[in-house]
MOPAC internal coordinates of N, CA, C and O (Angstrom, degrees):
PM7 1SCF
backbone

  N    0.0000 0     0.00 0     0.00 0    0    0    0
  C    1.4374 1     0.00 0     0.00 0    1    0    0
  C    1.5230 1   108.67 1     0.00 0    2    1    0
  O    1.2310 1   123.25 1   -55.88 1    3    2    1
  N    1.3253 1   111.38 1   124.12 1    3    2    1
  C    1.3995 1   106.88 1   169.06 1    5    3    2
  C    1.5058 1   137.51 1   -68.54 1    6    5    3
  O    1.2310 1   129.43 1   158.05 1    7    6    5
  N    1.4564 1    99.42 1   -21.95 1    7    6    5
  C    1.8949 1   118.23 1  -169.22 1    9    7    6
  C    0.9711 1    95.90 1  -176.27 1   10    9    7
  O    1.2310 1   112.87 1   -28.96 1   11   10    9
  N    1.4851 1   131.08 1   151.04 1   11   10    9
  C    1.4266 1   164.16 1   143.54 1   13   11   10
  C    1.7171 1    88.56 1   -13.03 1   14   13   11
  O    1.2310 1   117.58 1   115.97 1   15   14   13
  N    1.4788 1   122.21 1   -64.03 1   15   14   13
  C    1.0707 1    95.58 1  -157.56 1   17   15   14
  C    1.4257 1   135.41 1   -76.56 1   18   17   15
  O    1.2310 1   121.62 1  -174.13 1   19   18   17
  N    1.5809 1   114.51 1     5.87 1   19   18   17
  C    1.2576 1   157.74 1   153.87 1   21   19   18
  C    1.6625 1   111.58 1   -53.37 1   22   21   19
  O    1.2310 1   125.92 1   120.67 1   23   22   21
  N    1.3385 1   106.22 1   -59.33 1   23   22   21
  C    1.1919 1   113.44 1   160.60 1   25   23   22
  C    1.6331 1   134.78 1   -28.66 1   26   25   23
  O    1.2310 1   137.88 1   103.09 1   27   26   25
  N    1.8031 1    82.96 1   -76.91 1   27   26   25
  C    1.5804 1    87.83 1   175.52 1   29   27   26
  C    1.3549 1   129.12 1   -65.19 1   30   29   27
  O    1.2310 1   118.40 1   149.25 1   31   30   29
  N    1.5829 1   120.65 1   -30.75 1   31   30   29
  C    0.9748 1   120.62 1   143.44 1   33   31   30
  C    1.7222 1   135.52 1   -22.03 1   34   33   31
  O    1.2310 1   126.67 1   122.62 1   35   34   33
  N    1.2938 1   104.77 1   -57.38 1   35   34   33
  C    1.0719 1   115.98 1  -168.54 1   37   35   34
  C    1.7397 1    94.46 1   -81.59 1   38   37   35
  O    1.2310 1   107.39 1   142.54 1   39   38   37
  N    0.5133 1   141.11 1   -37.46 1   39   38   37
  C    1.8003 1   137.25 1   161.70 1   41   39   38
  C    1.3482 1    93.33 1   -68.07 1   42   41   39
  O    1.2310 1   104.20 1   122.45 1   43   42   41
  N    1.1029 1   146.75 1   -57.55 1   43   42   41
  C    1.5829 1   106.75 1  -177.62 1   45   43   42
  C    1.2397 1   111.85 1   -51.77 1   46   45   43
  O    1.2310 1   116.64 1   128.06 1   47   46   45
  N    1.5625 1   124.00 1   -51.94 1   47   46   45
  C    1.7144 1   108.52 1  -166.03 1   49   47   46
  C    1.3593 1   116.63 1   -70.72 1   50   49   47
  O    1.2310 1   118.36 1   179.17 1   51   50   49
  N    1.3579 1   120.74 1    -0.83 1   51   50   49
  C    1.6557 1   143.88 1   173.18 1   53   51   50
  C    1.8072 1    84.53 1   -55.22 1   54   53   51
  O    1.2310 1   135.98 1    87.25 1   55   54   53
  N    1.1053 1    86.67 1   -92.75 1   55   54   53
  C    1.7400 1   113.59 1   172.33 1   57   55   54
  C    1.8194 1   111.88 1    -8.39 1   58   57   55
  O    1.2310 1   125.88 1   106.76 1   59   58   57
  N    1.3756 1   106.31 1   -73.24 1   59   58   57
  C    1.1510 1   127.58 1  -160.46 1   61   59   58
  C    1.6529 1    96.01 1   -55.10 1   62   61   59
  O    1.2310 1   125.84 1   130.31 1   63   62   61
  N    1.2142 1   106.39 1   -49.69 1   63   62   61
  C    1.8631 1   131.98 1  -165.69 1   65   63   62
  C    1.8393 1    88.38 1   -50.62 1   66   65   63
  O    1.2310 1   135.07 1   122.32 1   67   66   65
  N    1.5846 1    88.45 1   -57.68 1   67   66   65
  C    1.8363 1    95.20 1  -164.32 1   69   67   66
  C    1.9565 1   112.71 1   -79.86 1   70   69   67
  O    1.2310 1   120.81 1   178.29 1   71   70   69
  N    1.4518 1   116.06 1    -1.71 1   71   70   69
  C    1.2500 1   107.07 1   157.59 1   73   71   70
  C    1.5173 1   124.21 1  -106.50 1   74   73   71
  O    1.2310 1   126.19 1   176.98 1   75   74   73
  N    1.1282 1   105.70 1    -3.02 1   75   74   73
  C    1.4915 1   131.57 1   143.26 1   77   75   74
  C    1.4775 1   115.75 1   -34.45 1   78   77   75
  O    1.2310 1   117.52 1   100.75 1   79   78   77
  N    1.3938 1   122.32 1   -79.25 1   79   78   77
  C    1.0178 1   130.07 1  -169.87 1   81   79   78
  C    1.6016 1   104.54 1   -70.82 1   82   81   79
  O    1.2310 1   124.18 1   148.20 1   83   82   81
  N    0.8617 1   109.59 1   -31.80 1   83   82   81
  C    2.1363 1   115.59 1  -166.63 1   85   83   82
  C    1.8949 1    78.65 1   -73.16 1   86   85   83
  O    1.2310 1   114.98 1   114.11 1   87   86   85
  N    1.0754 1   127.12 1   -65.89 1   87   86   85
  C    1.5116 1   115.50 1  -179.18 1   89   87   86
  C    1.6373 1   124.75 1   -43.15 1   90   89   87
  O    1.2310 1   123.77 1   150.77 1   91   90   89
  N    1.6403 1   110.37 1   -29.23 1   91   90   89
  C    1.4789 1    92.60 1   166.26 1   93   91   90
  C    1.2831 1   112.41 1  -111.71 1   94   93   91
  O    1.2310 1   121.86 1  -130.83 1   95   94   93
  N    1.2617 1   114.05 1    49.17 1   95   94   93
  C    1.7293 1   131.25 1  -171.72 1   97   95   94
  C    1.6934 1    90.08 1    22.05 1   98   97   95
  O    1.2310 1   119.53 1   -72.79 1   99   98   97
  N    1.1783 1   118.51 1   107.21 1   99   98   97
  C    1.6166 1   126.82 1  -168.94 1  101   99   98
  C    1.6819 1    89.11 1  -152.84 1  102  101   99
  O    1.2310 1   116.77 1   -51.19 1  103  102  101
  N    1.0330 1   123.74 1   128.81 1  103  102  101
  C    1.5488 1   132.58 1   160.31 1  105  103  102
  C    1.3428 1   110.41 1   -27.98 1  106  105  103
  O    1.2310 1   116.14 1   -30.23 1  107  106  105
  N    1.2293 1   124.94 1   149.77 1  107  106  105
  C    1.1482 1   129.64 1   166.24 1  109  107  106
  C    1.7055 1   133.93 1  -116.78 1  110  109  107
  O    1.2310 1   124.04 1   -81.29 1  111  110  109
  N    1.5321 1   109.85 1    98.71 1  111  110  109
  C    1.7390 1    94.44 1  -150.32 1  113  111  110
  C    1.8791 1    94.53 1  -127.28 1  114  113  111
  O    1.2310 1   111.39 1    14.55 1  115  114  113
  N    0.8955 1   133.81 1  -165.45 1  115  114  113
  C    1.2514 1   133.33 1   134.29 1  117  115  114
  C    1.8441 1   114.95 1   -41.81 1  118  117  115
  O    1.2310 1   129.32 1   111.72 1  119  118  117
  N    1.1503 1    99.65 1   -68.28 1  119  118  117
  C    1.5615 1   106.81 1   179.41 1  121  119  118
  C    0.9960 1    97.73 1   -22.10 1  122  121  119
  O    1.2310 1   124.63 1   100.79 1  123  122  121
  N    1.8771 1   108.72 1   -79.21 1  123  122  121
  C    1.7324 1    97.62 1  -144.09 1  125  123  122
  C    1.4366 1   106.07 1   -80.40 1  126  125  123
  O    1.2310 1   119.98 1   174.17 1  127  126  125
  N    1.5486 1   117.64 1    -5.83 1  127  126  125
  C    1.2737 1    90.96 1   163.06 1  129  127  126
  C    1.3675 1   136.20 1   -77.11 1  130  129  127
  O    1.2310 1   128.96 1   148.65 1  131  130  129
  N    1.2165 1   100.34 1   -31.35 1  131  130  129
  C    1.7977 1    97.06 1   161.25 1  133  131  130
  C    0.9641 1   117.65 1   -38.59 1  134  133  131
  O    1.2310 1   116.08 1   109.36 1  135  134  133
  N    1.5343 1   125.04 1   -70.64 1  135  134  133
  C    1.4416 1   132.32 1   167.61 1  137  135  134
  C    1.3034 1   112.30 1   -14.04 1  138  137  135
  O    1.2310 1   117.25 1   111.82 1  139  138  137
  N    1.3607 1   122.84 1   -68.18 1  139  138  137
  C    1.5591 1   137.92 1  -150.32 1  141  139  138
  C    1.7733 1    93.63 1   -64.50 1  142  141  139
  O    1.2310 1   128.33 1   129.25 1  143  142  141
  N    1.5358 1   101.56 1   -50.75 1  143  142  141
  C    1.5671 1   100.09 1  -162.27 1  145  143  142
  C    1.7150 1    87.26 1   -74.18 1  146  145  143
  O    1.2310 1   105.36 1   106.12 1  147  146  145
  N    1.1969 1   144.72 1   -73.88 1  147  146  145
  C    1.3239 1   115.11 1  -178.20 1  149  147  146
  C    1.3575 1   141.80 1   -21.53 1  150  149  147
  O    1.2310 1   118.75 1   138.23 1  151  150  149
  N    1.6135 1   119.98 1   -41.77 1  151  150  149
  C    1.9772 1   124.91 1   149.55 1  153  151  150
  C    1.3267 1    88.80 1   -52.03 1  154  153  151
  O    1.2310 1   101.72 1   100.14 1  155  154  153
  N    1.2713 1   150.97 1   -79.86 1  155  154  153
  C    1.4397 1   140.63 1  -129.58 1  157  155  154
  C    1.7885 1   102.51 1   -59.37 1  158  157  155
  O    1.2310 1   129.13 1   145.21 1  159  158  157
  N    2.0688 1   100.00 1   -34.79 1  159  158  157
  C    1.4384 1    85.34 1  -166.69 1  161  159  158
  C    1.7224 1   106.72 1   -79.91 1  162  161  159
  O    1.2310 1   120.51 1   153.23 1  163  162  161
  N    1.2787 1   116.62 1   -26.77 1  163  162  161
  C    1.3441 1   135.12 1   172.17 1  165  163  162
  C    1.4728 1   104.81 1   -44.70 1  166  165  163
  O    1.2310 1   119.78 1   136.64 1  167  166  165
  N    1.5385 1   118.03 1   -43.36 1  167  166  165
  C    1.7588 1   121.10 1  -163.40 1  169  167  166
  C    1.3672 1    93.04 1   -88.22 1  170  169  167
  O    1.2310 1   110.06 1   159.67 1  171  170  169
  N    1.5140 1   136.26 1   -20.33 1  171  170  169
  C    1.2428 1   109.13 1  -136.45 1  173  171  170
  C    1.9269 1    88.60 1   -83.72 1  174  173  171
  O    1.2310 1   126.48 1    -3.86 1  175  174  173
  N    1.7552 1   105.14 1   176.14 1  175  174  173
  C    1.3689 1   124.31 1  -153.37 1  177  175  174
  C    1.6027 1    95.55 1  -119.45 1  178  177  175
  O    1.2310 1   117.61 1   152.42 1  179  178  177
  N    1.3436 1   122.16 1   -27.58 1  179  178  177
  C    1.2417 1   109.62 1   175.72 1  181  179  178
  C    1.1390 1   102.41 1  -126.83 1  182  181  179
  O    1.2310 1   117.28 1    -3.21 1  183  182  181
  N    1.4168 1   122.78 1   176.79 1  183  182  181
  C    1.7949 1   150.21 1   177.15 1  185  183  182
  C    1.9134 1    81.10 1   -61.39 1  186  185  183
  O    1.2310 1   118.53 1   103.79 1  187  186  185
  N    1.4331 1   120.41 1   -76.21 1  187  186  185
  C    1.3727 1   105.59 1  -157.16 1  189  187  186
  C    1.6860 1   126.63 1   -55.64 1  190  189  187
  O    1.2310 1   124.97 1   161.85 1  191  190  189
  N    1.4271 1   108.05 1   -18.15 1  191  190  189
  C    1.5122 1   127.81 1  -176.76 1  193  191  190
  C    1.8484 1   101.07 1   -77.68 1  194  193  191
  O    1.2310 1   131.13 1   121.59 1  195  194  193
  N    1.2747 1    96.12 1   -58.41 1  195  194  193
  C    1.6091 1    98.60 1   169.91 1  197  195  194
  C    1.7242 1   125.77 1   -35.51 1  198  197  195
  O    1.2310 1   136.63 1   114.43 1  199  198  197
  N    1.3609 1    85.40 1   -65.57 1  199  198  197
  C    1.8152 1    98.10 1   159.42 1  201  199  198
  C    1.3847 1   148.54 1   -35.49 1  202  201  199
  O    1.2310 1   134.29 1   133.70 1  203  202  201
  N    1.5283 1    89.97 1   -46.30 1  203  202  201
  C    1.4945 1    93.84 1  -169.23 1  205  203  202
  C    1.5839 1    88.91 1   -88.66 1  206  205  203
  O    1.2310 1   114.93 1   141.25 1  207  206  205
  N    1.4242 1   127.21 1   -38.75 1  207  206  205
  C    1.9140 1   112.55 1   171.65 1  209  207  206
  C    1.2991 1   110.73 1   -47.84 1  210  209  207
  O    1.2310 1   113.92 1   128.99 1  211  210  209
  N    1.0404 1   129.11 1   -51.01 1  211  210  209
  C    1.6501 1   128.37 1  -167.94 1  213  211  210
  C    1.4902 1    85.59 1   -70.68 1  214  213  211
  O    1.2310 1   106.59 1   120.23 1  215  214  213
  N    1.1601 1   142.54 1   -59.77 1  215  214  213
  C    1.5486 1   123.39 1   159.44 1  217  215  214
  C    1.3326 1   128.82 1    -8.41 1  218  217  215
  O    1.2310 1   122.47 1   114.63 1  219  218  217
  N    1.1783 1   112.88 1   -65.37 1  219  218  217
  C    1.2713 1   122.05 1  -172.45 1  221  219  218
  C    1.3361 1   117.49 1   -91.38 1  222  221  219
  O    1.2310 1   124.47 1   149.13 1  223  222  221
  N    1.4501 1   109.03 1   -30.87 1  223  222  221
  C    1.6545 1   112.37 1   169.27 1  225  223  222
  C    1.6005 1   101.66 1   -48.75 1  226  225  223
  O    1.2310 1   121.54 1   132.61 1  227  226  225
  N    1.3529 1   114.65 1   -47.39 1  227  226  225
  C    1.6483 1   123.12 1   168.25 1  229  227  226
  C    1.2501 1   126.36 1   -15.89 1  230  229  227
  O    1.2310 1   134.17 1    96.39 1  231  230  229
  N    1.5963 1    90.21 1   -83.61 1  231  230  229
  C    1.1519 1   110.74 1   171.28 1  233  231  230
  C    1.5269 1   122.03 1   -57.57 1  234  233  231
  O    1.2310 1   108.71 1   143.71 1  235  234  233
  N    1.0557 1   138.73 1   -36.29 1  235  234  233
  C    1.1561 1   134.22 1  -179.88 1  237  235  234
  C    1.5199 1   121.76 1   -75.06 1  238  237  235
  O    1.2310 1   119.61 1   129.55 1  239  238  237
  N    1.0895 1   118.35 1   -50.45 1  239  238  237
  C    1.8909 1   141.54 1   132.07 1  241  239  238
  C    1.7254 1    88.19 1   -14.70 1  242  241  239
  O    1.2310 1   117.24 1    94.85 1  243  242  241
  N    1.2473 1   122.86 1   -85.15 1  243  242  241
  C    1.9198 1   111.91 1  -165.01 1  245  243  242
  C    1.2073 1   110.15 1   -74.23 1  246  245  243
  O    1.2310 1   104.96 1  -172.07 1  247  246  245
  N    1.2842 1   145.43 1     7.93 1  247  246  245
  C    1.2002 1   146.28 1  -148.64 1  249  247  246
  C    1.8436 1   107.23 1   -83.24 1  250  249  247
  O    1.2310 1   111.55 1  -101.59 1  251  250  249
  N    0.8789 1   133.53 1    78.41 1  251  250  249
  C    1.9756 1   155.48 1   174.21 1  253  251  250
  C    1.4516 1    91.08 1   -17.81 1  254  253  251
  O    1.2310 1   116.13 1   124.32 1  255  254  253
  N    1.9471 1   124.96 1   -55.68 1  255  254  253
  C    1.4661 1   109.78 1  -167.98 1  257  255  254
  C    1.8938 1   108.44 1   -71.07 1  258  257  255
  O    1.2310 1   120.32 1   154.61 1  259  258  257
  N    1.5342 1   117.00 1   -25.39 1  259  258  257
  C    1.7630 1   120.46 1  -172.18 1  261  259  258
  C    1.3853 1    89.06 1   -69.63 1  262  261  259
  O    1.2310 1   117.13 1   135.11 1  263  262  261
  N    1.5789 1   123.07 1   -44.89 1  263  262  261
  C    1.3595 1   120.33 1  -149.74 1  265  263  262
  C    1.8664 1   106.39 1   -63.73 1  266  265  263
  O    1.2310 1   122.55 1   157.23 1  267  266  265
  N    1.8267 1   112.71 1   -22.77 1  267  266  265
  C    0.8009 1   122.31 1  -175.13 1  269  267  266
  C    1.7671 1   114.55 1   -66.79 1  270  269  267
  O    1.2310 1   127.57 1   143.22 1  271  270  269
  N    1.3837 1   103.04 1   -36.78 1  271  270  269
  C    1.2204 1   113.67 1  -142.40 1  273  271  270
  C    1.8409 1   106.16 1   -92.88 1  274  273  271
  O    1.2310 1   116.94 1   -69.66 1  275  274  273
  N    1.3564 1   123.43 1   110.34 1  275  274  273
  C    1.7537 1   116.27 1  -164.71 1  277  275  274
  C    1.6455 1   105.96 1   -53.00 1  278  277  275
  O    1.2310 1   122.58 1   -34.50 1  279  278  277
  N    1.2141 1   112.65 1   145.50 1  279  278  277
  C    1.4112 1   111.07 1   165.66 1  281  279  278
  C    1.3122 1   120.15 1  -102.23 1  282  281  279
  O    1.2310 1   123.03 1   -78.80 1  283  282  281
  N    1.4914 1   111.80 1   101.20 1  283  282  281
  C    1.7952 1   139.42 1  -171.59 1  285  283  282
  C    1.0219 1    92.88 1  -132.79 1  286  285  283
  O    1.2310 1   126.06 1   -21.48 1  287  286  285
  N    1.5932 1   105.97 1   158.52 1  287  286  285
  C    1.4824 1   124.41 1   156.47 1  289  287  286
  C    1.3683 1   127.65 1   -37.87 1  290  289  287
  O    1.2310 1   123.07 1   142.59 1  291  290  289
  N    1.7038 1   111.72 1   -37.41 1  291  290  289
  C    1.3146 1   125.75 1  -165.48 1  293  291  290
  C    1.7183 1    93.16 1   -67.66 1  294  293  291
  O    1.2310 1   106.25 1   138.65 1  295  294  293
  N    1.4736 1   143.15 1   -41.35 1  295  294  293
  C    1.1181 1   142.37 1  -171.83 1  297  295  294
  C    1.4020 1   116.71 1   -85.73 1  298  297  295
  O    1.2310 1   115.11 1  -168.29 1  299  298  297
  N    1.5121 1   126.87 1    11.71 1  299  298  297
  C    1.3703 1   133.80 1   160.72 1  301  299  298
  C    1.0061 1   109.05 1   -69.83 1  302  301  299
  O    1.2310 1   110.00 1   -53.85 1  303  302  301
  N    1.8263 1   136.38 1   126.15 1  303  302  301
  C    1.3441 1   123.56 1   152.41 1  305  303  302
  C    1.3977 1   110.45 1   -89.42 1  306  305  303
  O    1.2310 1   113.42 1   -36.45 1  307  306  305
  N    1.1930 1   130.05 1   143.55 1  307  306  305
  C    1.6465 1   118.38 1   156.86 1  309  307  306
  C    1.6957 1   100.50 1  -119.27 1  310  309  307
  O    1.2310 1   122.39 1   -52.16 1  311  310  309
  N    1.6139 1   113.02 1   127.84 1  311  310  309
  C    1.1320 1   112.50 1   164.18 1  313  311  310
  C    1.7622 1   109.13 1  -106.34 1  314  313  311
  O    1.2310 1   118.74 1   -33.02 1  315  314  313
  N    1.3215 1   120.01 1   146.98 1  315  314  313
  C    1.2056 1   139.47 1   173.68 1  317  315  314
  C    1.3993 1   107.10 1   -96.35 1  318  317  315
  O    1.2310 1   120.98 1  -100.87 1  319  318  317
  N    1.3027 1   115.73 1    79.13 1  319  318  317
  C    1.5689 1    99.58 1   172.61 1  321  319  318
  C    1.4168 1   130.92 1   -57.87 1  322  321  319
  O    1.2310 1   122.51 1   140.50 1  323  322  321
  N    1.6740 1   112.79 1   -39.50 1  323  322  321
  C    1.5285 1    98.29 1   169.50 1  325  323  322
  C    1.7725 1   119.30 1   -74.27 1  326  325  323
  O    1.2310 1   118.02 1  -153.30 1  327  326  325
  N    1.0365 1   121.38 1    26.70 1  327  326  325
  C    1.4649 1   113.29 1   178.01 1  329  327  326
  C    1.7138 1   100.81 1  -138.77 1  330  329  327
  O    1.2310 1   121.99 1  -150.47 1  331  330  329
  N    1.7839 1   113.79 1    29.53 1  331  330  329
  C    1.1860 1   109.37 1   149.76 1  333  331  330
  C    1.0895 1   119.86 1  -132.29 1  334  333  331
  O    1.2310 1   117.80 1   -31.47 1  335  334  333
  N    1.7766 1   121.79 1   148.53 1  335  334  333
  C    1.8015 1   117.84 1  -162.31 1  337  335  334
  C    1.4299 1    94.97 1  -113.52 1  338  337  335
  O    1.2310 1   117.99 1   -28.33 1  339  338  337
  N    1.6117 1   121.44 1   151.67 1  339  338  337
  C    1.2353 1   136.27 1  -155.29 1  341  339  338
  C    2.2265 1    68.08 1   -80.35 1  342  341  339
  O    1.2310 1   132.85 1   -29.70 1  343  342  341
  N    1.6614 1    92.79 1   150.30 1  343  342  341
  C    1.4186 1    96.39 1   140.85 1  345  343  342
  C    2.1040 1    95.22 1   178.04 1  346  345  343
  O    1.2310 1   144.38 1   -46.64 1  347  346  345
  N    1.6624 1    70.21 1   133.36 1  347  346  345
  C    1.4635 1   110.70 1  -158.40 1  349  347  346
  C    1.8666 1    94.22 1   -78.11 1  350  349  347
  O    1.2310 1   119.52 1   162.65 1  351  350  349
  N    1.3339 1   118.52 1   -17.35 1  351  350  349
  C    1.7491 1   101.68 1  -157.38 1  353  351  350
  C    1.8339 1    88.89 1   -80.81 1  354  353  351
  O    1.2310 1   129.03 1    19.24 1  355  354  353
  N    1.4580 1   100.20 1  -160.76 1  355  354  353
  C    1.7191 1   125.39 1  -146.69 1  357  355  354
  C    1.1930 1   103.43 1  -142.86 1  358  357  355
  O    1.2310 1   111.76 1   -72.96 1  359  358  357
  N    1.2427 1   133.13 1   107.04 1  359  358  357
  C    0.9570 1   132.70 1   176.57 1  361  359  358
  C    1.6601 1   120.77 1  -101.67 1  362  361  359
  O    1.2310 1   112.62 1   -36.21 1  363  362  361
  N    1.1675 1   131.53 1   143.79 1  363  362  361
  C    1.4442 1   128.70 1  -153.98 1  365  363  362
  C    1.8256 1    99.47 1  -155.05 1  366  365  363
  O    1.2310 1   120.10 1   180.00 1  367  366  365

């Protein structure tokens, strides 16, 4: 990373990659996020958009906590957003 503002960048397109996938109800793993940020660098429209994915593809690729984590089925989340209802109560 060159600067912070590289950074945040690169967590937004983190971001973008991972509401990406929750929009085409698509698993959510390391994998496909790699995947995702690779289309992003493939889609992107300018030199700076290009960048900051291969940025973050980077970063996510070196990332010490993914490196920890096995890649199995058991570590896929898939959330369904339309088949969950807000509920605010507490259960005890």
């Amino acid at each position: 990373m060159k600067n912070s503002n590289d950074k945040q960048l690169c967590d937004i397109a983190i971001g973008d990659a991972v509401m990406e996938l929750f929009n085409q109800d698509a698993p959510v793993s390391r994998t496909t996020l790699l995947a995702q940020l690779e289309k992003m660098i493939h889609a992107g429209v300018t030199a700076e958009e290009v960048r900051i994915a291969r940025l973050a593809l980077e970063l996510v690729t070196n990332s010490s906590t993914a490196d920890k984590v096995e890649q199995s089925e058991e570590n896929v989340m898939s959330f369904r957003a339309k088949n969950v209802s807000a509920d605010d109560s507490t259960q005890h």
